[in-house]
N, C-alpha and C positions, 0 to 999 in steps of 0.2 A: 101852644098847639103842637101835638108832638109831631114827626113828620113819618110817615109809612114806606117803608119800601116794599116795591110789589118784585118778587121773585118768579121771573115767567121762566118756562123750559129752555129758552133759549142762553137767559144770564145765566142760570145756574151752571149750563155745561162752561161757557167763558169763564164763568168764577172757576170750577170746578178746573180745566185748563189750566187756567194758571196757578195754582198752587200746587198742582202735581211737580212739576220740576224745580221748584222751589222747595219743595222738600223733600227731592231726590239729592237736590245739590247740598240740601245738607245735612242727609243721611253720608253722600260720600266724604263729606267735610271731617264729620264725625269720626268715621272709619280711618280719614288717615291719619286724624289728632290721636286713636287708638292705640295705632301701629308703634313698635319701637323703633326707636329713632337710630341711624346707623352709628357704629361704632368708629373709633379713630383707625383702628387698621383696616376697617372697612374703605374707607375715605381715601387715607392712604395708606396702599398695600407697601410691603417693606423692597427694597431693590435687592437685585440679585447680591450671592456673597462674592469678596472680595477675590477669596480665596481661592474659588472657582476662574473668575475671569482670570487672575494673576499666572493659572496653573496653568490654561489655554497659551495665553501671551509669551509665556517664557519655552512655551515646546520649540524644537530649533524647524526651521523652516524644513531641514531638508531628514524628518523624523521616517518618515514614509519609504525612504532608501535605505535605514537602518533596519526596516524589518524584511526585505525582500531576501526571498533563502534563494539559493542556485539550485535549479534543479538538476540534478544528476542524470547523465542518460541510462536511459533503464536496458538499453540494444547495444551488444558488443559481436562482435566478430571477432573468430577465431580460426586460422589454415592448419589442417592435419596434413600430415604428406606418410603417405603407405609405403614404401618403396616396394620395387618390384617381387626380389624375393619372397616376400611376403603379404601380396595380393593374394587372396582367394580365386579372384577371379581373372585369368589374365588373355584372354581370348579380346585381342583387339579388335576384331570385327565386331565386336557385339557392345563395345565399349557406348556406354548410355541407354544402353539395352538391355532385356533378357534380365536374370535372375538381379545381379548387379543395379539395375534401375528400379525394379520392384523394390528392392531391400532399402532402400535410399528412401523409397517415398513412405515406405512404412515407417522408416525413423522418422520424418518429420510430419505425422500423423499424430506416432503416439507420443513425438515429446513435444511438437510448436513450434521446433527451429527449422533453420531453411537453412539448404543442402546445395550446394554447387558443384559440381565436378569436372578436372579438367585433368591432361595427362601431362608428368610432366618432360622435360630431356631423354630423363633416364627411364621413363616408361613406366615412375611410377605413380600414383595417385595421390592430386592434391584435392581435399576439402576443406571449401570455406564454407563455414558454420556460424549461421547469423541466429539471436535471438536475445532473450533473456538468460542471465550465467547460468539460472540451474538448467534450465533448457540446452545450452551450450554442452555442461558437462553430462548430459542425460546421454545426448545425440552420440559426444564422444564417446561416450560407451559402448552405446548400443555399434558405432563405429567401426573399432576395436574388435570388439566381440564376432560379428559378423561380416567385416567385410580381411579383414588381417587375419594371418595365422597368427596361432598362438606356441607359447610359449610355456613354461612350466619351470619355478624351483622350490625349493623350500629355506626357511629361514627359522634355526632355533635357538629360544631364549626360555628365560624359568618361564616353568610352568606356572607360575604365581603371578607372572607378568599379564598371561593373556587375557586376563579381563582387566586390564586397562588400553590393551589395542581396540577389545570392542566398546568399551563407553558405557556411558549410561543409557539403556535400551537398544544397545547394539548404534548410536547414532556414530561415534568416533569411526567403526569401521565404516560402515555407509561412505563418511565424508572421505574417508582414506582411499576409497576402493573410487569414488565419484575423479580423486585429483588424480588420483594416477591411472584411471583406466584399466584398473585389475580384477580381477575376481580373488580374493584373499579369504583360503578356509581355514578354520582355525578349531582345533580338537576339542571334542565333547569333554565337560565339566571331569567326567568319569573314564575317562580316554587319557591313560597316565604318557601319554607319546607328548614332547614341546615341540615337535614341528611344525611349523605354520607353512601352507603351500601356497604360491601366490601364481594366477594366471594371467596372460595377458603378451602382448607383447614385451620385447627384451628391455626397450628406456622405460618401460610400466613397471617393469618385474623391477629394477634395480631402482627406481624411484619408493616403490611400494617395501621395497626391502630396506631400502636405509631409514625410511620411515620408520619400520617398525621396532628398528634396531634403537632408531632416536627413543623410542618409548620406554625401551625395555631399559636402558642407558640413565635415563631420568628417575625411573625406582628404585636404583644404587646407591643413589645420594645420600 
């Protein structure tokens, strides 16, 4: 006698239940028996190289102090002294005043240094001159030029010489005329005259002069 089974709605969904995740679990079985199986440097990745750590270890403890640079101060100060005879300005009452103190602040307007002024024994004018060098040597100029009488000579050498006093693009004179606090004119290409006239006061004029004389002395050789 065979035996029947009756399939009502409610066994069906329990059957049904359970075989759902029983062949979810091995759908996912399947999928990881699929997958490539990881490799030995997967597994194990390689260690750092020797060569590297070796390079770190041997640096000397104290590497960090071999690279520290000095910094150099970038602010120097520099004292002019005017002597009397050759102040511009010599009206004591007015001393930090008037024409004299305007001129002063326009210098350090248009070059950035700073301007001190004090009188000295002999009555005549010292300036300290703070800044950066070009600044320093700009202010002495403009110094010179406007607050000091001036002076005047001339200095001649071949005419073949003068363009090695002015330089390439006129820079040599610039720097010449910057050290010594002169004004130095020097005759047109076409201006057959070698006198070269140099302005300024008298340690400018014989500074600016043996200068030039140094140059002209060096293309003898």
């Amino acid at each position: 006698m065979s035996s029947v089974a009756v399939l009502t709605q409610e066994s069906f969904a329990e059957h049904r239940s359970g075989l759902v995740p029983q062949q979810i679990k091995v759908a996912t079985l399947n999928s990881e028996e699929e997958s490539d199986p990881p490799t030995y440097k997967d597994a194990f990745p390689p260690l750092p190289e020797k060569a590297a750590c070796l390079e770190s270890a041997q640096e000397p403890a104290g590497a960090w102090g071999n690279k520290i640079r000095p910094i150099k101060a970038s602010v120097i100060t520099q004292v002019f002294h005017v002597p009397l005879e050759e102040r511009k300005y010599k009206d004591m009452n007015q001393f930090g005043e008037g024409e004299q103190a305007k001129i002063c602040l326009e210098i350090m307007q248009r070059t950035g240094a700073h301007l001190e002024l004090s009188l000295a024994k002999d009555q005549g004018l010292s300036i300290m001159v703070s800044g950066k060098l070009d600044a320093v040597m700009k202010a002495r100029k403009d110094i010179v030029a406007r607050l000091q009488t001036q002076a005047s000579a001339t200095v001649a050498i071949p005419k073949e010489h003068h363009r090695f006093v002015i330089g390439k693009n006129g820079e040599k004179l610039q720097d010449l005329e910057l050290k010594t606090a002169t004004k130095i004119q020097i005759p047109r290409p076409d201006d057959p005259s070698n006198q070269i006239k140099i302005t300024g006061t008298k340690e400018g004029i014989e500074k600016a002069r043996h200068e030039v004389l140094l140059i002209s002395a060096e293309q003898d050789k």
